[in-house]
C-alpha positions as CSV (number, residue, x, y, z in Angstrom):
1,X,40.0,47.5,-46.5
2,X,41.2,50.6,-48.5
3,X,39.3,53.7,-47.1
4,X,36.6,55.0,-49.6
5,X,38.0,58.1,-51.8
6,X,35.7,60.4,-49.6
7,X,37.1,59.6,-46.8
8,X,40.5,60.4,-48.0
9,X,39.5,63.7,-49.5
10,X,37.7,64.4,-45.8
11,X,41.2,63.2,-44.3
12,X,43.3,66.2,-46.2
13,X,40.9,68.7,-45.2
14,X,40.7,67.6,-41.8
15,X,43.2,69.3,-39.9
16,X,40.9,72.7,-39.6
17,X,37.9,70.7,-38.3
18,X,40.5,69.3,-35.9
19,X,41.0,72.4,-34.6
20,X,37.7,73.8,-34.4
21,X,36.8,70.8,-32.1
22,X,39.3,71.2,-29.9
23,X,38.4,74.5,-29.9
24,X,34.8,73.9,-29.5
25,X,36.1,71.4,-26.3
26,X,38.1,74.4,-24.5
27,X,35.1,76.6,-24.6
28,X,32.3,74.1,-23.7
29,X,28.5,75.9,-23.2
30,X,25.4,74.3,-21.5
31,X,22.1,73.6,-22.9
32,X,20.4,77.1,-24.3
33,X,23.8,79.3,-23.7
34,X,25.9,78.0,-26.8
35,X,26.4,81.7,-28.2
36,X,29.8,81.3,-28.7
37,X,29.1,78.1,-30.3
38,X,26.3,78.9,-31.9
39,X,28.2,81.8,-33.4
40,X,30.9,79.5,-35.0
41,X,28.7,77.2,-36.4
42,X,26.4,80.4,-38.5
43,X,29.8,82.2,-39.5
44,X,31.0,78.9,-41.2
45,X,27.7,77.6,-42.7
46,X,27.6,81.6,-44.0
47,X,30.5,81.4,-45.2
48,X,30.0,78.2,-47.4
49,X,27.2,79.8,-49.2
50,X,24.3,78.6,-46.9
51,X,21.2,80.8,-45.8
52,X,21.7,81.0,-41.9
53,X,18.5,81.4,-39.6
54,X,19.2,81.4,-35.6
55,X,17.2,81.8,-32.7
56,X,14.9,78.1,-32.4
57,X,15.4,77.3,-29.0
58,X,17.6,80.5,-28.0
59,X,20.9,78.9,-29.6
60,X,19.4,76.8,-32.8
61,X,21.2,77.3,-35.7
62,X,19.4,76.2,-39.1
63,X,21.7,75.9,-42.1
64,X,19.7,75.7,-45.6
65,X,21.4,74.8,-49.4
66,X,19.2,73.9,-52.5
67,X,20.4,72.4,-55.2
68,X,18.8,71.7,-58.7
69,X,14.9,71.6,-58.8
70,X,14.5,68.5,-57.3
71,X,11.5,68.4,-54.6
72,X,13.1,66.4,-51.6
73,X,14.1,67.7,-48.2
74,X,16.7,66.4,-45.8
75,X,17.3,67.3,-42.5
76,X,20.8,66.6,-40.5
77,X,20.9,67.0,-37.0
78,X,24.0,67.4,-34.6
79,X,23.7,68.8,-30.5
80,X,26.6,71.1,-29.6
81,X,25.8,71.3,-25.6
82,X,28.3,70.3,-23.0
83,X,27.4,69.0,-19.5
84,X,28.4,70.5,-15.8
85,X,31.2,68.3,-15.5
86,X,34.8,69.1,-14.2
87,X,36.7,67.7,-17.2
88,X,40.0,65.5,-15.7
89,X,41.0,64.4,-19.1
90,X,44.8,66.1,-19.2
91,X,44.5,66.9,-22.8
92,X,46.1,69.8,-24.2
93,X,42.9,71.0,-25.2
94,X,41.0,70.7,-22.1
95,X,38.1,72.6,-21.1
96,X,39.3,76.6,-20.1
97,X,35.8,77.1,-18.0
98,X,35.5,75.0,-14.8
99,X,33.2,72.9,-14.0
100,X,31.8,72.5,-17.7
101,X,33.2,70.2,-20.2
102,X,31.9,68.4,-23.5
103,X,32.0,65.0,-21.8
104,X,29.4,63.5,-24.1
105,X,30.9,64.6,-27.5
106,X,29.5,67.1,-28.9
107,X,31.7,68.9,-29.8
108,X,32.7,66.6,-32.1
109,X,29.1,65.9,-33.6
110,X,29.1,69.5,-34.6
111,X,32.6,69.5,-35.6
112,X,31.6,66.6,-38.2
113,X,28.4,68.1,-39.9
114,X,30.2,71.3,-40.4
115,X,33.1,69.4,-42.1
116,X,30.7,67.8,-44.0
117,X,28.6,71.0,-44.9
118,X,31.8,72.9,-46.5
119,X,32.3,69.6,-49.0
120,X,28.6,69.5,-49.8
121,X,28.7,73.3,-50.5
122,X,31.7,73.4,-52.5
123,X,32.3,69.8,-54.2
124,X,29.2,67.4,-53.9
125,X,26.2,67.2,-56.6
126,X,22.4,67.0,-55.0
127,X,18.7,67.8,-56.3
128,X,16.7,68.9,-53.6
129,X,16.8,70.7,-50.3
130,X,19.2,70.2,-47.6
131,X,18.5,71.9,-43.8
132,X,21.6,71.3,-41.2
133,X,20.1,71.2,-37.5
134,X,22.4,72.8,-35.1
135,X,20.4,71.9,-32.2
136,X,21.0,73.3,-28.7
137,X,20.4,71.7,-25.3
138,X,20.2,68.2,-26.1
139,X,21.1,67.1,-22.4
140,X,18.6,69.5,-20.6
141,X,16.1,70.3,-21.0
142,X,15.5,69.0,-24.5
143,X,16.2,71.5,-27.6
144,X,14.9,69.2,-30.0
145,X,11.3,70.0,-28.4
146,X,11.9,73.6,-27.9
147,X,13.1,74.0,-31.9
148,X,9.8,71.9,-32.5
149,X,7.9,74.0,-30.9
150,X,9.0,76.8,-32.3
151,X,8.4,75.6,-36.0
152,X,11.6,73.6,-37.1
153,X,9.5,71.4,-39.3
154,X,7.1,74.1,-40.9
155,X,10.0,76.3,-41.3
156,X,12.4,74.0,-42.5
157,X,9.9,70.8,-43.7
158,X,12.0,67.2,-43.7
159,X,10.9,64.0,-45.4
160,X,13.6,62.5,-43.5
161,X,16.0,63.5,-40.9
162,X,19.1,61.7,-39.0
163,X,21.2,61.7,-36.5
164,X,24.9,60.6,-35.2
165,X,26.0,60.1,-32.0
166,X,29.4,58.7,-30.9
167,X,29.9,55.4,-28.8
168,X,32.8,54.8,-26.3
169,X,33.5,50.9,-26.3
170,X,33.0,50.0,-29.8
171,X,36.3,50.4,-32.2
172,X,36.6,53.7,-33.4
173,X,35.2,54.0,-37.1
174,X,32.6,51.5,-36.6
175,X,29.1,51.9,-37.3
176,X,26.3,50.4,-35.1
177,X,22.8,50.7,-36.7
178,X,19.4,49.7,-35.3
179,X,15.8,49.9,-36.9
180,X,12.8,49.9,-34.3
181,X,13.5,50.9,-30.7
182,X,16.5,51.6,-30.2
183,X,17.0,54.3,-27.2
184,X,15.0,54.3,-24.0
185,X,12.1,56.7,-22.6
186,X,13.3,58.4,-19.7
187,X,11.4,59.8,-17.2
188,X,12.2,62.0,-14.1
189,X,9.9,61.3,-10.5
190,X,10.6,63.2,-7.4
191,X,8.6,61.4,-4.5
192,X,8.1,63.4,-1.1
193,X,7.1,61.6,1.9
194,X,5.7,63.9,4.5
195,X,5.9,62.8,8.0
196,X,5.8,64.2,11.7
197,X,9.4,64.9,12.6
198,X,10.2,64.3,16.4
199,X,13.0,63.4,18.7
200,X,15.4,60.2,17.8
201,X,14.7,58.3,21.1
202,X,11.2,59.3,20.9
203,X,10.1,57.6,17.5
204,X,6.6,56.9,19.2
205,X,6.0,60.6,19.4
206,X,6.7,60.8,15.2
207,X,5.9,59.6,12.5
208,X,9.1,58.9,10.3
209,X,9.4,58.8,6.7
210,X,13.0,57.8,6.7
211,X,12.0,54.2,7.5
212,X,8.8,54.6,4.7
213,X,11.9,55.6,2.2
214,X,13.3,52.9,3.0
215,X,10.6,50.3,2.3
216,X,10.2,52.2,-1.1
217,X,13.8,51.8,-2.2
218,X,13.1,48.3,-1.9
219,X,9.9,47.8,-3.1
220,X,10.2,49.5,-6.1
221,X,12.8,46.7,-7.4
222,X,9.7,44.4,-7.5
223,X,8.0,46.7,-9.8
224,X,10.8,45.3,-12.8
225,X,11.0,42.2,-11.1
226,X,7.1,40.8,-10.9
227,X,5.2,44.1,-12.7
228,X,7.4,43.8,-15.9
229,X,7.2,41.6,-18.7
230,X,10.4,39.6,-18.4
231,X,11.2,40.3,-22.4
232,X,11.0,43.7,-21.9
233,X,13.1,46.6,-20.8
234,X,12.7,48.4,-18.0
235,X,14.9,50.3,-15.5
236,X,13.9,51.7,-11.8
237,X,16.8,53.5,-10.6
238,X,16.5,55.6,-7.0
239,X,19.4,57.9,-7.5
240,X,18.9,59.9,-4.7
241,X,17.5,59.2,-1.3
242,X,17.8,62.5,1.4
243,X,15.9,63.2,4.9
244,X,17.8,64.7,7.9
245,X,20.8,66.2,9.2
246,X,21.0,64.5,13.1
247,X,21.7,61.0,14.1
248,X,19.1,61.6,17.0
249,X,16.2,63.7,14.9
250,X,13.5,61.9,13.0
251,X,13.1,64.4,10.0
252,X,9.6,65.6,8.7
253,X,10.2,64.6,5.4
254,X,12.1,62.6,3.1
255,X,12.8,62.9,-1.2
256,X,13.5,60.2,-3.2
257,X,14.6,60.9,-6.9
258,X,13.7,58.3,-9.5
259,X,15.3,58.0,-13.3
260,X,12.9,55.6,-15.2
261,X,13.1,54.2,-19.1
262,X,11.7,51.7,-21.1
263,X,12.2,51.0,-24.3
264,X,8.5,50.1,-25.3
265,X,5.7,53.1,-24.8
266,X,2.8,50.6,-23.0
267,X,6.2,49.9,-20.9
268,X,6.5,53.0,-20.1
269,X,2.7,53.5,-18.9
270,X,3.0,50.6,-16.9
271,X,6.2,52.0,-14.9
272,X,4.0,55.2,-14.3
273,X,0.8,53.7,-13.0
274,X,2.8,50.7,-10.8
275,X,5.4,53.5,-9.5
276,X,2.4,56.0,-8.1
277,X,0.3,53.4,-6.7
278,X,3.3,51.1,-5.2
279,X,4.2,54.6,-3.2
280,X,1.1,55.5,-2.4
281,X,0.6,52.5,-0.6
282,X,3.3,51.6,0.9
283,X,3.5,55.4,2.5
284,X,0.0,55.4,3.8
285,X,1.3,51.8,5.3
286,X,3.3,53.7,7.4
287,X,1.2,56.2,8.1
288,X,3.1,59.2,6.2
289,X,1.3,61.0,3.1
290,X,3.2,61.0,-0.4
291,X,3.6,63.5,-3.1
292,X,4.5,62.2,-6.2
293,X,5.7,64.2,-9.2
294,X,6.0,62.0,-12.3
295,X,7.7,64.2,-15.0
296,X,8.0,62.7,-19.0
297,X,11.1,63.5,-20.9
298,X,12.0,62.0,-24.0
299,X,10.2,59.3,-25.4
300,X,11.2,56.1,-26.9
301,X,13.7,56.7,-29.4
302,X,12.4,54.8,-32.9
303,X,14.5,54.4,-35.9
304,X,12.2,53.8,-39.4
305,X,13.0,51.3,-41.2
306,X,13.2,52.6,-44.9
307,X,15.7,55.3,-43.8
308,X,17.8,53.2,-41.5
309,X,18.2,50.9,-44.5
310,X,19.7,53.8,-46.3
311,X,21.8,54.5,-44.0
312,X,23.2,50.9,-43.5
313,X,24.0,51.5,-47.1
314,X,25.8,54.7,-46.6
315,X,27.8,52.9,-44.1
316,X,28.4,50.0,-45.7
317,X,29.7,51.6,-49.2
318,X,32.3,53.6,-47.0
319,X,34.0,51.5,-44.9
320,X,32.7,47.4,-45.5
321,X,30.8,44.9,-44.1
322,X,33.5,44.2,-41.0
323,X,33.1,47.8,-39.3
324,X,29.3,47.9,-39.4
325,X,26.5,46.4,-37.2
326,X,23.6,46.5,-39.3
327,X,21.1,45.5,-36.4
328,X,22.7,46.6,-33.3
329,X,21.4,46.3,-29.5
330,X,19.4,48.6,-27.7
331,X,20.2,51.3,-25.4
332,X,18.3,52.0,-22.3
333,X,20.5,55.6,-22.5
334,X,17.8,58.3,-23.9
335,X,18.4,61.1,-26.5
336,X,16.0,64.0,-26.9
337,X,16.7,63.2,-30.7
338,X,13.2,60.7,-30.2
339,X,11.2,63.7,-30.4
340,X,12.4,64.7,-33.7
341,X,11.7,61.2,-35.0
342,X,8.3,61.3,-33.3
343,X,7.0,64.2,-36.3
344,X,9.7,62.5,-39.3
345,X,10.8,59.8,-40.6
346,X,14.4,59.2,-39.6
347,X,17.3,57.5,-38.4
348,X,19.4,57.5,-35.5
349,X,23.3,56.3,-35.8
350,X,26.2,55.5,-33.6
351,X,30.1,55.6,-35.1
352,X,32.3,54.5,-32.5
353,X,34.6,56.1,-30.4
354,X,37.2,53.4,-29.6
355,X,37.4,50.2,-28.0
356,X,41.0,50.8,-26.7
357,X,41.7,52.2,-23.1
358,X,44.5,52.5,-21.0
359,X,46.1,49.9,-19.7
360,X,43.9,47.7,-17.7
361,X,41.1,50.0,-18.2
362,X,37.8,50.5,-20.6
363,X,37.6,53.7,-22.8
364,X,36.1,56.3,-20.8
365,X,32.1,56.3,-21.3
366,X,30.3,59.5,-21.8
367,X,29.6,61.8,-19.1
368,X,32.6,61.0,-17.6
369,X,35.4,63.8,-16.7
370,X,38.0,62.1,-18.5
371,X,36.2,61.4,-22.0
372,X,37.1,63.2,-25.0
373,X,36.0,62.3,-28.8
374,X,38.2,60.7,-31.1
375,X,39.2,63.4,-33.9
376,X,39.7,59.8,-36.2
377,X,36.4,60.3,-36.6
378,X,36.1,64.0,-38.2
379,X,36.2,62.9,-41.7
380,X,34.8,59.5,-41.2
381,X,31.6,61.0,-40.3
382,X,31.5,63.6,-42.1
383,X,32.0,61.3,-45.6
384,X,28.7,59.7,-44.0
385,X,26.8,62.7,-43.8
386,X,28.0,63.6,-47.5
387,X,27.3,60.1,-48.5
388,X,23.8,60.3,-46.6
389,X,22.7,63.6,-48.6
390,X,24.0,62.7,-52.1
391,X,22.0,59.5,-52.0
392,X,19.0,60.8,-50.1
393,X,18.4,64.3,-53.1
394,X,19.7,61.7,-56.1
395,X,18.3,63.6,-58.9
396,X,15.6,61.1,-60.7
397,X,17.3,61.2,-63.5
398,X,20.8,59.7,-61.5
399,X,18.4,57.1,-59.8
């Protein structure tokens, strides 16, 4: 398929957005410290003729154009955090501060709504309102919240907002679009098991909440298994399991750190009440006491149907019915976005990232120290977000 006439214009102006990701990707910030980030994104939004307000969530940068007289309000949202990863990719433009790196991409995400904001400012036709989310802190410990909080909708009021993330895995340039649930809950639980510690070849004499852990680990897999519905989603991961420091000591207590999701809310409330009574039980059963913090992140991400129908018309229009999915599968990966779509209608979008890999190997997933995102995608998603807004603030007179 020919690419659409947006795309090519995008294509011939993207060799600066090139650079300001990969300049973006050498100087990779964590959540609620993207000043220098930050920075960028306000001088080029200012630049292009948009009013500029910072400080939601420490690092948020709002962007704001109106156009015509027309009454409508969209919101676009991109994250610009990195993660506390030691990047391993070898590319020229590889991170410059150890032990950070924008292993998820979004670098580029940014890199993509600013290409797009320069077109819309300087050669697209709208009626209505448009507000650019820079949002901070999408990986920890959840900016969309904090801008919430802090009055992103009453400042900047959306009738609809979206979202675009990029996928490792599916060919590069391809759409994947889901209405309904389409990103899973995730929830944080730190369980503490407190014993009596004691000599190793004196167990008698103790009471030993390594074996207790132990009996959780496992017992916890029933919980999905024979708690769940079988057509639902639900994950019970123990990523973390530490007591001791001596082969011949029984400690005095023992941690366990849980990552739980679902992708369905009375899910969720199920995993809660099943998790805290399982380990209650099981620790009094062997006679050590357990303290169980359950902590709530984001919710269920849900996609509304009216505005994921627009956007699986955006994507269609630009690049044909073989490089979308109109009704992709779930995730059971989480995205702080879901609180955003929890107070507005919206849509959230994935564009891929490439299916290829090295020889023998898959493309490297997010979070991982070799990723990087494919700058193919610069004007390919920013046409979208162009696309996106042009339809969205259509004048009533253009339909």
């Amino acid at each position: 398929m020919t690419a659409h006439p947006l795309i090519g214009r995008l294509q011939a102006q993207a060799e600066a957005f090139v650079a300001l990701r990969r300049d973006l990707h050498q100087h990779p910030e964590l959540g609620l410290a993207e000043m220098r980030t930050s920075q960028l994104v306000a001088e080029g939004l200012a630049a292009w003729g948009y009013e500029v307000h910072r400080g939601l969530a420490t690092t948020g940068v709002v962007g704001t154009l109106r156009r015509g007289t027309g009454g409508k309000r969209l919101g676009l949202r991109a994250d610009m955090d990195a993660l506390p990863i030691h990047e391993c990719s070898g590319k020229p433009w590889a991170s410059r501060h150890a032990g950070v790196m924008h292993a998820c991409g979004h670098d580029g995400h940014t890199a993509m709504l600013l290409a797009a904001a320069r077109h819309l400012a300087e050669q697209s036709h709208f009626d209505g309102t448009l507000h650019l989310i820079f949002q901070p802190a999408e990986e920890h410990p959840g900016g969309a919240k904090l801008m919430i909080e802090q009055g992103l909708f009453e400042r900047f009021p959306c009738d609809a907002v979206f979202a675009m993330h990029n996928m490792p895995g599916t060919p590069q340039g391809h759409f994947v679009l889901r209405d309904g649930p389409a990103m899973a809950s995730s929830d944080d639980v730190t369980i503490t098991l407190h014993g009596v510690g004691g000599h190793g070849a004196m167990p008698h004499r103790a009471t030993d909440p390594v074996v207790a852990a132990a009996s959780i680990v496992m017992a916890l897999q029933t919980i999905v298994s024979r708690n769940v519905d079988p057509r639902q989603t639900a994950v019970v991961t123990v990523g973390a399991l530490q007591a001791g420091r001596a082969n011949n000591v029984i400690p005095a207590a023992a941690t366990l750190a849980l990552s739980v999701r679902a992708l369905d809310p009375a899910v969720r409330d199920l995993l809660q009440q099943r998790i805290t009574a399982l380990v209650t039980a099981q620790a009094e059963s062997y006679g050590v006491r357990a303290e169980v913090v359950y902590q709530r992140d984001y919710p269920v991400l849900v996609n509304h149907r009216a505005e994921t129908d627009l956007a699986r018309e955006v994507a269609l229009e630009l690049v044909g019915p073989d490089r979308v999915t109109l009704q992709g599968p779930a995730l059971v990966g989480s995205e702080d976005f879901a609180v955003m779509l929890e107070h507005c209608p919206g849509s959230y979008l994935l564009i891929g990232n490439g299916a290829e890999g090295h020889p023998g190997q898959s493309p490297c997933m997010v979070h991982h120290p070799g990723y990087d995102f494919d700058d193919r995608n610069l004007p390919i998603g920013a046409a979208f977000w162009v696309r996106l807004a042009e339809r969205f603030l259509a004048s009533d007179a253009a339909g």
